[in-house]
C-alpha positions as CSV (number, residue, x, y, z in Angstrom):
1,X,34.0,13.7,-16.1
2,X,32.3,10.9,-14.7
3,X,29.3,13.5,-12.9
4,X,29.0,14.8,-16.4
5,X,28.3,11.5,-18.0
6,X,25.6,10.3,-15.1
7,X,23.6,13.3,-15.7
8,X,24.1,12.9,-19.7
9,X,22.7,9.6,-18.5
10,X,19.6,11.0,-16.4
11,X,18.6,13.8,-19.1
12,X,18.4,10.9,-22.3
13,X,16.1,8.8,-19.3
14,X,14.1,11.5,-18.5
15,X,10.8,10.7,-19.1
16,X,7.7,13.1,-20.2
17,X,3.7,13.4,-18.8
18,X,1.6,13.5,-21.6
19,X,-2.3,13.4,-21.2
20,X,-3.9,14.1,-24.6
21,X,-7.4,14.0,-25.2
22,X,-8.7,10.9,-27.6
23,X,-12.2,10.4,-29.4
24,X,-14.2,8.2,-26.5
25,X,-14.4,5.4,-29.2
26,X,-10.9,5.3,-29.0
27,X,-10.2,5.6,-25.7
28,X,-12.4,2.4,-25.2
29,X,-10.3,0.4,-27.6
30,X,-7.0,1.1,-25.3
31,X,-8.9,0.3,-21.8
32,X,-10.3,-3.0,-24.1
33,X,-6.4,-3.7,-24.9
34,X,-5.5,-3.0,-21.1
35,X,-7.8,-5.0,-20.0
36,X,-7.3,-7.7,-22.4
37,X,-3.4,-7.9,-22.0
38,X,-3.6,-6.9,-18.1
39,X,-0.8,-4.1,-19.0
40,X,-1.6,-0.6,-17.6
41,X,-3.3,2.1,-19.6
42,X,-0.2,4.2,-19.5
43,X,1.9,1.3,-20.8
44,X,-0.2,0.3,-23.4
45,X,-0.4,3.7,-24.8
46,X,3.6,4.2,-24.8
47,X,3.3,1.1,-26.9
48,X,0.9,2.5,-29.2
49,X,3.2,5.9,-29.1
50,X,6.8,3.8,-29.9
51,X,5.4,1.8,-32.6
52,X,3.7,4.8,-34.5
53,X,6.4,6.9,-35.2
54,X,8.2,4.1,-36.4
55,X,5.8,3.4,-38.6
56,X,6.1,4.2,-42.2
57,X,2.3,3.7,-42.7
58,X,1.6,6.0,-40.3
59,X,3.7,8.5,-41.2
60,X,2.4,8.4,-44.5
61,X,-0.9,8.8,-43.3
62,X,0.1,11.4,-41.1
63,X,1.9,13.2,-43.6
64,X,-1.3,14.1,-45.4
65,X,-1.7,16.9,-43.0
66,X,1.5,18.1,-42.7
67,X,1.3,22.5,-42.7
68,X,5.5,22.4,-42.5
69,X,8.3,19.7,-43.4
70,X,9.2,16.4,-41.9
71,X,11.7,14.2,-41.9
72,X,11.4,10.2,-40.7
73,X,15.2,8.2,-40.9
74,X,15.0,8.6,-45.0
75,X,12.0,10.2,-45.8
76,X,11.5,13.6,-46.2
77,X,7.6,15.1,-46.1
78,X,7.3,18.4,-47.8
79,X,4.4,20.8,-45.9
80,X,1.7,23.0,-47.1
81,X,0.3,25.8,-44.7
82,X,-2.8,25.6,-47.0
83,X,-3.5,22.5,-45.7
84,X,-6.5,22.5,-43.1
85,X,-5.3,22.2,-39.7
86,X,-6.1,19.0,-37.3
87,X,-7.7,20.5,-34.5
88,X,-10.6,21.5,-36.9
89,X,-11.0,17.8,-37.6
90,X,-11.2,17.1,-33.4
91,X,-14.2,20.1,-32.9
92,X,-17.5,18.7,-32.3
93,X,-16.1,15.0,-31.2
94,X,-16.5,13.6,-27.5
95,X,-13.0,13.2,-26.1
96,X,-11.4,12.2,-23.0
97,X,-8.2,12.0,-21.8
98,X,-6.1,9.6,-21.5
99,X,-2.2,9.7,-19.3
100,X,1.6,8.1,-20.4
101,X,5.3,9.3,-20.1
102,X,7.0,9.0,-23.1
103,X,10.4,9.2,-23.0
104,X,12.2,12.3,-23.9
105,X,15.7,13.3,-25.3
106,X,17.1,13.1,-28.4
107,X,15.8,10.6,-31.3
108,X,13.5,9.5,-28.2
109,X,9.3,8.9,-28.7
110,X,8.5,12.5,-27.3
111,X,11.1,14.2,-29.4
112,X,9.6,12.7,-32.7
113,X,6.3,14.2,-31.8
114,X,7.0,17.4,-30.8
115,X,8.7,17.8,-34.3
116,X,5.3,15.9,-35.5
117,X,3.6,19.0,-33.7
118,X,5.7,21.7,-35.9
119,X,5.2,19.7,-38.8
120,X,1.3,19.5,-38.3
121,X,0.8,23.0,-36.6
122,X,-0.6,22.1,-33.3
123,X,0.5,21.0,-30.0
124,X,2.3,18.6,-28.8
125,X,-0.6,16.7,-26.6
126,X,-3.0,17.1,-29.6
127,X,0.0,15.7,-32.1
128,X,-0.2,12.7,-29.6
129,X,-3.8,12.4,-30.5
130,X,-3.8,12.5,-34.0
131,X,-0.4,9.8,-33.4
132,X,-2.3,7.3,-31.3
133,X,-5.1,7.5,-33.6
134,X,-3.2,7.2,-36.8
135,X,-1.4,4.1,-35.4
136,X,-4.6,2.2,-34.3
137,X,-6.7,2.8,-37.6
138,X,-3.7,2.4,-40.0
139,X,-1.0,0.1,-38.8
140,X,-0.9,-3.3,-37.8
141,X,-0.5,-2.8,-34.0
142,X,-3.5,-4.2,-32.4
143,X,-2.6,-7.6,-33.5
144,X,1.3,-7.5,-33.4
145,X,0.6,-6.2,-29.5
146,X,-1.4,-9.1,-28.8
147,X,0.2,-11.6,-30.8
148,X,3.4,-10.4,-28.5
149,X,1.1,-10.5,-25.2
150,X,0.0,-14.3,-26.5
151,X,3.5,-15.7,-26.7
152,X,4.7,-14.4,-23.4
153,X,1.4,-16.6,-22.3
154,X,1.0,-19.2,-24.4
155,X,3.3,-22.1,-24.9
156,X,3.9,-22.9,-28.6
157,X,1.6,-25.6,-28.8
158,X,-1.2,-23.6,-27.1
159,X,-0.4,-20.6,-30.1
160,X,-0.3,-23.1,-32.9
161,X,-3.5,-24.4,-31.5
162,X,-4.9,-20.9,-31.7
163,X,-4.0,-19.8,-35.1
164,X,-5.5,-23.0,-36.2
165,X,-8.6,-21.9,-35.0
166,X,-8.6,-18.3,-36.4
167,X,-7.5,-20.0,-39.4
168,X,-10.1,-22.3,-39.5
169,X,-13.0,-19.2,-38.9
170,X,-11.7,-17.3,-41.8
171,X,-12.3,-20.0,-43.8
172,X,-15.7,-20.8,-43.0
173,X,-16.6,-17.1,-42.2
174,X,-19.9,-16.1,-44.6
175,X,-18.7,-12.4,-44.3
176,X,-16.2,-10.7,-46.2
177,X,-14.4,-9.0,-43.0
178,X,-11.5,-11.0,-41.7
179,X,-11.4,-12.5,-38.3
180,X,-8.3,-10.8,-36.5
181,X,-6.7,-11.8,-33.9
182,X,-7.6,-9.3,-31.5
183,X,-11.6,-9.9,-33.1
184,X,-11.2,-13.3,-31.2
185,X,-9.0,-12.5,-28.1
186,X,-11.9,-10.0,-27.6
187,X,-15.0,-12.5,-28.1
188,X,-12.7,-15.0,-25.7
189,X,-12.3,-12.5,-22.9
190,X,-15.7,-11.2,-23.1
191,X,-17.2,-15.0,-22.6
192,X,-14.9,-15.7,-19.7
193,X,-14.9,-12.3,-18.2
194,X,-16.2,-13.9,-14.1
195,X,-13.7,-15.9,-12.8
196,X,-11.1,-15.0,-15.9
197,X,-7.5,-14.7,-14.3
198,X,-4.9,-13.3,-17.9
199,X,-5.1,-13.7,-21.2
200,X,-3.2,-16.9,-21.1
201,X,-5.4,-18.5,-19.3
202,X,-8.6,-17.4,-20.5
203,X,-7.5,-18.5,-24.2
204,X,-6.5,-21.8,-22.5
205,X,-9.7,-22.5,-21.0
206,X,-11.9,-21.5,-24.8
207,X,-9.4,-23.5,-26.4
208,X,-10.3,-26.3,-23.7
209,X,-14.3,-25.7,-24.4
210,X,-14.0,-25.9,-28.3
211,X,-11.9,-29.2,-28.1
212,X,-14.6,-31.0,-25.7
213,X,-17.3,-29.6,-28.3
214,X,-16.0,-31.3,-30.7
């Protein structure tokens, strides 16, 4: 009994290779988020992976090229093979590939997609694709992730301090587009890239240079 349940245990820990290929633009944005956060690739796109296919904005989204049914907790997504499928919308874009492991068993991130895959008529890796791409354009990952990654780093008066500024950007920005969190974090790590240790520390130290500006 016990030897069943430890490898029960090792099949719903089993983890999956997955190495789909991604627009260059978008590949860029991950590295920038790696980089940023000081997280691995690999990790980073798990994250992006996880948080997408609990996301009912991106299933929504998704769902818009669905060929055959879905279903996500409640929601059921009806298909329609007359639908065009996605890997005409991927043909004449650069790609490159990008590497996770995603964990696979039942209810678990890989599962999800390959039943994503079904539902959109196309593989598994280029499901992932369309996934990651959905849940950077149409969710609010990018700043959740480094809003998490900043209060790991930051202490809470460093954060305050930081949200006072973004506050205080939007409100003087001249342009209609919204200075997001990740906008900054981006600007911050791209002035302080020599000599720049994490991303606590590097939002520390611009935090440090607006104060003495003052």
């Amino acid at each position: 009994m016990r030897v069943e349940e430890k490898k029960r245990k090792i099949r719903s820990d089993k983890k999956r290779d997955v190495k789909p290929l991604i627009p260059v633009d978008l590949k860029e944005c991950i590295y920038s988020l790696s980089y940023i956060t000081n997280t691995p690739v690999k990790d980073v796109v798990e994250e992006i992976c996880i948080s997408g296919v609990s996301s009912s904005k991106v299933m929504d989204y998704l769902s818009n090229y669905f060929r055959r049914g879905f279903s996500s907790e409640s929601t059921v997504y009806m298909g329609d093979m007359s639908k065009e499928p996605i890997r005409k919308l991927y043909k004449n874009i650069e790609k490159e590939r990008v590497s996770t492991r995603l964990k696979d068993g039942h209810g678990e991130t890989y599962d999800v997609i390959k039943r994503l895959a079904y539902a959109l008529d196309s593989t598994p890796s280029l499901a992932t694709s369309f996934l990651i791409e959905a849940s950077i354009k149409n969710s609010d990952f990018v700043d959740e992730y480094m809003t998490k990654h900043l209060e790991e780093e930051l202490d809470q008066g460093r954060l305050k301090e930081l949200k006072e500024v973004l506050k205080f950007l939007n409100k003087n920005n001249p342009y209609k587009e919204e200075v997001s969190l990740h906008n900054l974090i981006s600007y911050i790590m791209d002035e302080l890239k020599i000599g720049a240790a994490n991303l606590g520390s590097s939002v520390q130290n611009w935090l440090d240079h607006v104060k003495n500006k003052e």
